[in-house]
N, C-alpha and C positions, 0 to 999 in steps of 0.2 A: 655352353661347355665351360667347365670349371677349369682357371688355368693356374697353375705353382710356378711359382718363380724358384728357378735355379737354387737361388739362399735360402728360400725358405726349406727346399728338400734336402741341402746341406744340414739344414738346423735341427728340422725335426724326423727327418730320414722318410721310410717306408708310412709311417702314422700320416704325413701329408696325403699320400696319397689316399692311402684308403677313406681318410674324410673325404677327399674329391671326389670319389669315387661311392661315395652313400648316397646321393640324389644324381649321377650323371654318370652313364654307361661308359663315357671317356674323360680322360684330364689333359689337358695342354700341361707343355712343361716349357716354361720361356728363358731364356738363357740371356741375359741382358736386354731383357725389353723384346725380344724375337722368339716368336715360337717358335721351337725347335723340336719339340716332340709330341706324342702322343701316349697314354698311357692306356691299356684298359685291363679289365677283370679278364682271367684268362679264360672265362666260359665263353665270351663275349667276343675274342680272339678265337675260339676255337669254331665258334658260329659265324663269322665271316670267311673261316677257310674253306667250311664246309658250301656256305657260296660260292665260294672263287671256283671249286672244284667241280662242282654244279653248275656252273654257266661254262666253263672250260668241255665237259661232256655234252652240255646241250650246244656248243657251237661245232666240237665232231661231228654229232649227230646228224645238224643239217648241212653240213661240207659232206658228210658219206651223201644223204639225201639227193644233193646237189649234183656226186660225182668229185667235186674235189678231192681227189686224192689221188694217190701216184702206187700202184700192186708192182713188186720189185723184189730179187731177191734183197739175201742182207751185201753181198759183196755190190751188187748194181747199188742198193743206198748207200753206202759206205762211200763208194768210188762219185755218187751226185754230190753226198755233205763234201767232202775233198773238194771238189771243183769247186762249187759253189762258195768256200771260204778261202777262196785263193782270192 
């Protein structure tokens, strides 16, 4: 992974990145010597959200499978989240 140091994305702006990002799906951005971030192409972002969201329904899925889940009206869940964040 390609990493930009801080002064350099000071110096030469947004054109840093996207050189980092012509042979590397991600850029580190280091801020005195310490990574501090991550950059990427936003197709590339928008493909990892569509995993997040996709393993988020595949783990419904098997909690309904399993039974994990709590059938309630909305005033019963309303009045469990209350309790439960006291």
């Amino acid at each position: 992974m390609k990493t930009i140091a801080a002064n350099e994305l000071k110096i030469r702006g947004v054109s840093s990145i996207e050189k980092a990002l012509e042979n590397n799906v991600e850029a580190l951005i280091s801020v005195r010597g310490q990574e501090r971030y991550v950059v990427m192409d936003k197709d590339e972002y928008n493909r990892l959200r569509v995993c997040e969201l996709e393993a988020a329904l595949y783990e419904t899925r098997q909690q309904i499978t399993e039974g994990e889940f709590i059938e309630e009206s909305v005033e019963e869940h309303i009045a469990r989240v209350r309790k439960t964040a006291k």
